[in-house]
N, C-alpha and C positions, 0 to 999 in steps of 0.2 A: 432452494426456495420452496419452503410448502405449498400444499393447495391453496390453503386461504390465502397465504401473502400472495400468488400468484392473481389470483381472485381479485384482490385489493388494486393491484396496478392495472387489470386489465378494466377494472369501474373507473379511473382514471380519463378520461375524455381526452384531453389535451395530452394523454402519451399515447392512447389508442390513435387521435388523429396525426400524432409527428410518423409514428410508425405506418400508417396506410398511405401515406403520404408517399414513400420509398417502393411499394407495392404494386405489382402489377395489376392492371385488371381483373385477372384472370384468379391472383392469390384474392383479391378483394371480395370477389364471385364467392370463393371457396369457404372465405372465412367468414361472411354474410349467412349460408348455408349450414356451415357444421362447428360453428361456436358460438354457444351462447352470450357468454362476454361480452364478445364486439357486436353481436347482428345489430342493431339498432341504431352502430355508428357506424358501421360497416355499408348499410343499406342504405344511409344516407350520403355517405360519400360515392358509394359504386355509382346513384344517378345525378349526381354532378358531372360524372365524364360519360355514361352513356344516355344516349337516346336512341340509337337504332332501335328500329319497329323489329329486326329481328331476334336482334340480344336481350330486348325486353321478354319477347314471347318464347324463346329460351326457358325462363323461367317458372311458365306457363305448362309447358308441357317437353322436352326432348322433339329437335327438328334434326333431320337427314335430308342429305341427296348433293347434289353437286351441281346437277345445270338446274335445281328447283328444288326449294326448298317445301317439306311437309311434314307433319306430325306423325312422328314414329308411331303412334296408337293413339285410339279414338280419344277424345277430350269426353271427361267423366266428371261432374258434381266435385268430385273430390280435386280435380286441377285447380278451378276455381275457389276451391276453400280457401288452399294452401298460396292461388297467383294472388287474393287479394290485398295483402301488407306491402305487395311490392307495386300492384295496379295505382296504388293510393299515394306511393310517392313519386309516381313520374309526371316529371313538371312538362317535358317537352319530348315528341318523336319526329323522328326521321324517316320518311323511306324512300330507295332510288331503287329501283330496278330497269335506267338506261344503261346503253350497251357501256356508256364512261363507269359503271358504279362497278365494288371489286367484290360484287356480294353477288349471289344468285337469288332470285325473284322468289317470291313464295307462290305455290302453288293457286291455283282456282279452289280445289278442292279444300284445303288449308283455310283459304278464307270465307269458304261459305262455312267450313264445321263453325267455326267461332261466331261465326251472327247464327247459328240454329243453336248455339247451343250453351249462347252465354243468357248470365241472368237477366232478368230486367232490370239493368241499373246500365252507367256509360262503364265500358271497360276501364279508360282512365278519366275517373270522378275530377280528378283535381288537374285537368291538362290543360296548359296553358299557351302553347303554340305547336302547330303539328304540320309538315311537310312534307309533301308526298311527289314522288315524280316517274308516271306510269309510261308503262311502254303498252305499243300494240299487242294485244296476245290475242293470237288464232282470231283475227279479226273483229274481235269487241275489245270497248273501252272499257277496262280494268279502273275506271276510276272511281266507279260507284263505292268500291270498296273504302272508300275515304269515310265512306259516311258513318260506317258502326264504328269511328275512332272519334267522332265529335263530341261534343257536349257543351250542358249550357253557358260553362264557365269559359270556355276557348278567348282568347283574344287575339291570336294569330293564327291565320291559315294560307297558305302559299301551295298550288296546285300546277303542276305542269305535266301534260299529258298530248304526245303527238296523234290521238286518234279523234278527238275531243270530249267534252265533258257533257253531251246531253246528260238529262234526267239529273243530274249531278247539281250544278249550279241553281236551281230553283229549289230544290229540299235543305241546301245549306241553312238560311234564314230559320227555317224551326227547327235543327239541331242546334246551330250555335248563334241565337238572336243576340248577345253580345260583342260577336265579331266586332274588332276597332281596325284592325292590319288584315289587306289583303292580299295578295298578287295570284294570277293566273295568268299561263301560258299554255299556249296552245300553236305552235309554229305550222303555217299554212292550212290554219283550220279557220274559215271566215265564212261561215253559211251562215243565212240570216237565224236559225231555228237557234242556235247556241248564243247570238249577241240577243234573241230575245230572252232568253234562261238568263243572261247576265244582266239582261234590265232588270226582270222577276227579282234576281238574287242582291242585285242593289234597291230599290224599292224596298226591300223587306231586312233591309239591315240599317238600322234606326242609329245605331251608334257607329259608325265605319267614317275613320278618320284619315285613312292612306290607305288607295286602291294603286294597284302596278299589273300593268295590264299590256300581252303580246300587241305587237302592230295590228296582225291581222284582225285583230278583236274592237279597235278603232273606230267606232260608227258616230253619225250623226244621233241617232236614238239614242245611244249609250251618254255620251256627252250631253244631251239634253237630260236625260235622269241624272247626272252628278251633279249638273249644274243647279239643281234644284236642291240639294243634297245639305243640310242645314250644318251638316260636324264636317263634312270632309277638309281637309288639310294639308293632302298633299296626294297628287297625283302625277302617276310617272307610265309614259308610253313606253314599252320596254322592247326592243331588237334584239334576238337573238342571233344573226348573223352580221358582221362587221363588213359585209360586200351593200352594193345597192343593190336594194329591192323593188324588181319591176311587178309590183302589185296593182290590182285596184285602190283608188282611194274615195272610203265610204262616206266622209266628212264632207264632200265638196258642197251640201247643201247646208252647212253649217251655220249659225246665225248665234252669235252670244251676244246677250243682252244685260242691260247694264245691272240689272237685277241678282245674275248670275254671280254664282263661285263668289259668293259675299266672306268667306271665310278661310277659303286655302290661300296657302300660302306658299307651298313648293311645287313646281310643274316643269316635269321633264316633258320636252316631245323628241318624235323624230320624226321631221318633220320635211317638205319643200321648200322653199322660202315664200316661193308666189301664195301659199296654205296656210301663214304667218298671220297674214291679213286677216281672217276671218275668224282668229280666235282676240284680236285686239281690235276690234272696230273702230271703239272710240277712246275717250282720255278717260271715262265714266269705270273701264271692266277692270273686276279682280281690287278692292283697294285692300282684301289684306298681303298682295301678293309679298313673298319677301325675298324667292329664289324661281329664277329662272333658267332653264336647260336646255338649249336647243341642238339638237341632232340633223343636222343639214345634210339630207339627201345628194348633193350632189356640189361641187367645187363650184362657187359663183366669180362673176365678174364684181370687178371694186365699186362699181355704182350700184351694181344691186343690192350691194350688201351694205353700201352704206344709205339708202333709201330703207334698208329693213332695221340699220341703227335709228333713223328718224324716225319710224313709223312706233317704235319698242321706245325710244324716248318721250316721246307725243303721249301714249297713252298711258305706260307703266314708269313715270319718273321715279316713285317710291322704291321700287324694287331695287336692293341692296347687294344680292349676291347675282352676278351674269356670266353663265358659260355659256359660251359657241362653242360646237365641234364639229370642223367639218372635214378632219381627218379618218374616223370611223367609217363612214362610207367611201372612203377614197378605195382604187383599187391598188396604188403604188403611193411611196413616198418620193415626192418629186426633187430636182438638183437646183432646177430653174426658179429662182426669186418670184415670187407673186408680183400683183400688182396691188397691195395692201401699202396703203401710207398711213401714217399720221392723221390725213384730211378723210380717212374712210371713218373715223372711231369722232369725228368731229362731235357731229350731235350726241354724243354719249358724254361726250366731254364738255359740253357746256350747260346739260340737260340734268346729268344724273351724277350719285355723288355714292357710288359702290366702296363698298368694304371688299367681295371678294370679285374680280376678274380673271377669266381665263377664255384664251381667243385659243383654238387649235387649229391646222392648217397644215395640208397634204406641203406647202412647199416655201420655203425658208420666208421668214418675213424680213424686207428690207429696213427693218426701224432703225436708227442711229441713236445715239447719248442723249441728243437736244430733244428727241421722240419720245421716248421715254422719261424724262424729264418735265417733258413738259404735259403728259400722261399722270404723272406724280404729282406736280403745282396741282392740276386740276381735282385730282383726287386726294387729299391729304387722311384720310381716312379708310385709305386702302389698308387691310389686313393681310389680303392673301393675292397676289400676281402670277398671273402665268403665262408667257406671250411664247406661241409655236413651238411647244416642248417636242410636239411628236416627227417632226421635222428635221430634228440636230443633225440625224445621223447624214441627211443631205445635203445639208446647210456647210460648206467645207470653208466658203469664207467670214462666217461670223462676223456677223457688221458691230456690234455692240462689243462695247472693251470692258474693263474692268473698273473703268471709270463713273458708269452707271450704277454704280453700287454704292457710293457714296452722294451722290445724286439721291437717290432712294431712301435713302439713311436722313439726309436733308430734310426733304420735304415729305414723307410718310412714315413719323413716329410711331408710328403703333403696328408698322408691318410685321408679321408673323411669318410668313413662308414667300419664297420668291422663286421661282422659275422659269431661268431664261439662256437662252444660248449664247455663252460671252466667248467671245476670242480670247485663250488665255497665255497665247504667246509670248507675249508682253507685259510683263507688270508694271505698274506705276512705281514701285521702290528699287525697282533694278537696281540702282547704283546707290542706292542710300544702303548704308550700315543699319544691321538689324537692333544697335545701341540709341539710335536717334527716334526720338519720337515724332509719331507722325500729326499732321495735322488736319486727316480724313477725320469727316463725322460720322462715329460708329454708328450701329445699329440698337437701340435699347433692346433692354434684356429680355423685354418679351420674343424677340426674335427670336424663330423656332429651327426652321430650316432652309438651306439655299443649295438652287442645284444649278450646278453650271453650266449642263449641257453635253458637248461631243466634243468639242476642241481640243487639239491636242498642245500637251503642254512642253514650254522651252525651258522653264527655270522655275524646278520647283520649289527651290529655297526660298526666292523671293517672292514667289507668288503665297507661298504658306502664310511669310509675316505680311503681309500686304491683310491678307483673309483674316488675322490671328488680330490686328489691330484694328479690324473695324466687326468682329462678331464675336459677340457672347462666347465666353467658355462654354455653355449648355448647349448652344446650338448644334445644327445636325450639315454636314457638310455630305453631299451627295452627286450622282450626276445620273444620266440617263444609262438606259442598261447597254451594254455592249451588244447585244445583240435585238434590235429591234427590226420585228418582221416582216413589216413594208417596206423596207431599207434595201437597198442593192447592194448586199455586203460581199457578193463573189468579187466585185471587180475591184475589190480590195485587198493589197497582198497581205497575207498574215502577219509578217513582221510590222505591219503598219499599228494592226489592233492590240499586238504584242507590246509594243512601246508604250499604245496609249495604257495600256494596262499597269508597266512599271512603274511609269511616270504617276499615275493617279495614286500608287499604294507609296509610293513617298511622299508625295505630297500628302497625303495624311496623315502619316510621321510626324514629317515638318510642322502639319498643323497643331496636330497635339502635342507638339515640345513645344511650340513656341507659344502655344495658347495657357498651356501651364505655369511659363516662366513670366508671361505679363500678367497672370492674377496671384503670382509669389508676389512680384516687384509693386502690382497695386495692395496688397494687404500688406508690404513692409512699409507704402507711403500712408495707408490708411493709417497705421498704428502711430509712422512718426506725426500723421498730419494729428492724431488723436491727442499723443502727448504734447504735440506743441500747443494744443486748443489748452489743458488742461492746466499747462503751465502758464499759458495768458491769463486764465480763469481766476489762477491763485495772487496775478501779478494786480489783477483790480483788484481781489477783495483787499490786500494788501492796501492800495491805494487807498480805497475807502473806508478803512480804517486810520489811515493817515490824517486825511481828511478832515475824520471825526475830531479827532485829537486837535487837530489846529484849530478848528471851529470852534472848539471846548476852550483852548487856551487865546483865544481871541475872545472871547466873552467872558473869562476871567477877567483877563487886563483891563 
């Protein structure tokens, strides 16, 4: 092949990108750099898979070192010439230099050359979300350095930094007054001088539509400037450790008024329960509310919790999607049955009419077929269920059969995902022939996924076609992972986890043979039921033309 035919396939777009496709980063780097051809599809493919803050600035200038990353020689007029075609296509950066990240930190030194010695313009002109997650160094906060990475065009910014973010969070608002998405974290950093920067920093961001924000950052004052907050949309208190947290708690003077939070709509807490109260006072707060997420500090009693159902039904009827979870702060996955009935979910269930539910719970819940059942009557517009998934692994007598499944099928058409812990011991088709049609009411076809939980299985063949004739070929057949971490799995002998392992990888064999063979045998009925329509079709017009003819020969005569 000549130069120029060569030339000709590499102007080709659509063969340039099958082949970078196959390419490693590292070739994409190379051939961005030292061929003309491709750079320009080359450059725009390399930052579709990178964002690291360090593999960008790579390109910037050559970085060395091992525990800290610095610019092998000074940064010159001429870096910047050559980094700005690449500055102008990165949409998004990254940077972690916590102990979890597999990168080394970049220098102090490193980041101040580049604010003395870039131009006056944003390094990245066109950046559209940027994340940063600072460690302590030599005892100041590295997070200021966030700020020569902003610009006015940003709509996403995510900050997490263990030392905290003075002087930081108050100058955001005039580097990037478009901010719409925020989140800061800051774990055990809860002095008043930083939740004031975060008033400052909310107050001065006009467009900010979802804030996500550490516990300790939590305050009355904070909460009082959101709730005045005309775009926000969704706000989520965010836990970084999954133990209880024996904190102060800033909110106790709290007071939301019915005026308040006229617009969001999603609101995660982690919250008390006795602390519930103060953000739902009356029937009047939140009407655009449409998701709620409660993070329950500690394992309650069945009255309390069902007093905090009355209280969340009384004032937020409208709200559509409702999790509990009060397994995340448990410190164990417990063996011993709750004391959760039916009669705790009462007022949810006469009150409110959710699409998504999900209760979670350090310790098996005792619900039966008629509980769930009658969980389903009430709610016929559930999409998505989830009762005590984080529990299975201690839950050993599974109260719920596989009978509940067609139950559910019943009475919530439009279910989409279901998670629940069935006893699968037992199937309902045991002794029926996999030839005999059953008379379960399947699940429609929007059915997505269903997880059965921890149960160990007796007969996989019949529980496969049991599954195959009430769900969708599409859908996603799953269960809880074998090893869940609040679980007591030493006092379990290996050969036990071993079994439920085999058992589970044929049973989905079985599924997917037998799930194939009932939509062969419905599209050989579809076709005959096709041709026998077609063949009535021909048998009227036939008729009526009969018809015609006698009607014609009767008004002869």
């Amino acid at each position: 092949m000549n130069a120029s035919a060569r030339e000709t396939v590499w102007r080709r777009h659509d063969v340039v990108d099958a082949i970078l496709k196959f390419c490693s980063i590292n070739d994409v780097s190379a051939c961005a750099q030292v061929s003309k051809f491709v750079h320009t599809r080359a450059i725009k493919y390399l930052y579709r898979d990178i964002n690291g803050l360090e593999d960008i600035l790579h390109l910037l200038a050559p970085m060395s070192g091992s525990k800290e990353r610095w610019f092998i020689h000074p940064l010159m007029p001429s870096n910047w010439e050559k980094f700005i075609p690449y500055a102008q296509l990165v949409r998004h950066i990254r940077y972690d230099e916590t102990p979890s990240s597999c990168y080394a930190p970049i220098d102090d030194d490193s980041f101040n050359e580049i604010a003395v010695t870039c131009p006056e313009r944003p390094i990245f002109p066109v950046l559209e979300s940027a994340h940063f997650s600072w460690n302590t160094h030599e005892g100041s906060s590295r997070a200021r350095y966030s700020l020569m990475f902003l610009n006015k065009k940003l709509k996403t910014l995510s900050l997490a930094s263990d030392y905290g973010l003075e002087y930081v969070l108050r100058s955001i608002p005039r580097a990037s007054p478009r901010l719409e998405w925020v989140k800061v974290t800051c774990p055990g950093v809860s002095d008043s001088e930083t939740r004031s920067e975060l008033v400052a920093m909310i107050d001065g961001l006009s467009h900010l539509q979802s804030l996500t924000l550490s516990t300790p950052l939590f305050s009355t004052e904070i909460i009082s400037s959101l709730s005045r907050h005309s775009k926000l949309v969704s706000l989520c208190q965010y836990s970084e450790t999954t133990t209880q947290e024996q904190g102060d708690d800033y909110t106790r003077d709290l007071k939301i008024s019915d005026s308040a939070f006229k617009s969001l709509r999603d609101l995660r807490l982690d919250i008390h329960l006795d602390a519930i109260a103060r953000w739902f006072p009356s029937a009047n707060v939140m009407p655009s509310l449409v998701t709620l997420h409660l993070e329950l500090r500690a394992t309650e009693a069945q009255s309390a919790i069902k007093d905090c159902f009355a209280l969340l039904a009384k004032a937020i009827p409208h709200v559509v999607e409702l999790k509990f979870d009060l397994y995340k702060h448990a410190s164990s996955t417990l063996t011993r049955a709750s004391d959760i009935s039916l009669d705790t979910f009462e007022p949810l269930l006469t009150r409110m009419a959710p699409s998504t539910f999900s209760f979670d719970h350090p310790a098996p819940l005792p619900l039966t077929d008629s509980d769930v059942e009658k969980m389903a009557i009430a709610w016929p517009s559930l999409k998505n269920l989830s009762l005590g998934h984080s529990s299975a692994a201690g839950d050993t007598k599974c109260v719920l059969t596989l009978n509940v499944l067609s139950s559910l099928a019943r009475h919530c058409p439009n279910l989409q995902t279901l998670h629940l812990n069935i006893n699968l011991c037992f199937s309902p088709y045991r002794h029926r022939l996999p030839a005999e049609v059953p008379d379960d009411v399947p699940f429609s076809r929007s059915f997505v996924r269903l997880n059965l939980g921890y149960s160990l299985i007796q007969d996989t063949q019949s529980l496969a076609w049991f599954l195959s004739c009430i769900l969708p070929e599409s859908s996603e057949l799953n269960r809880w992972p074998e090893i869940i971490k609040k679980s007591d799995r030493d006092a379990k002998p290996q050969w036990f986890s071993d079994a439920r392992e085999r058992r589970w990888i044929e049973l989905l064999s079985w599924f997917e043979a037998y799930s194939k063979s009932r939509n062969r045998q419905d599209s050989r009925m579809k076709r005959a039921l096709d041709a026998a329509l077609s063949e009535l079709n021909e048998v009227k017009r036939e008729n009526a033309k009969l018809r015609l003819k006698i009607d014609r020969l009767r008004k002869a005569n």
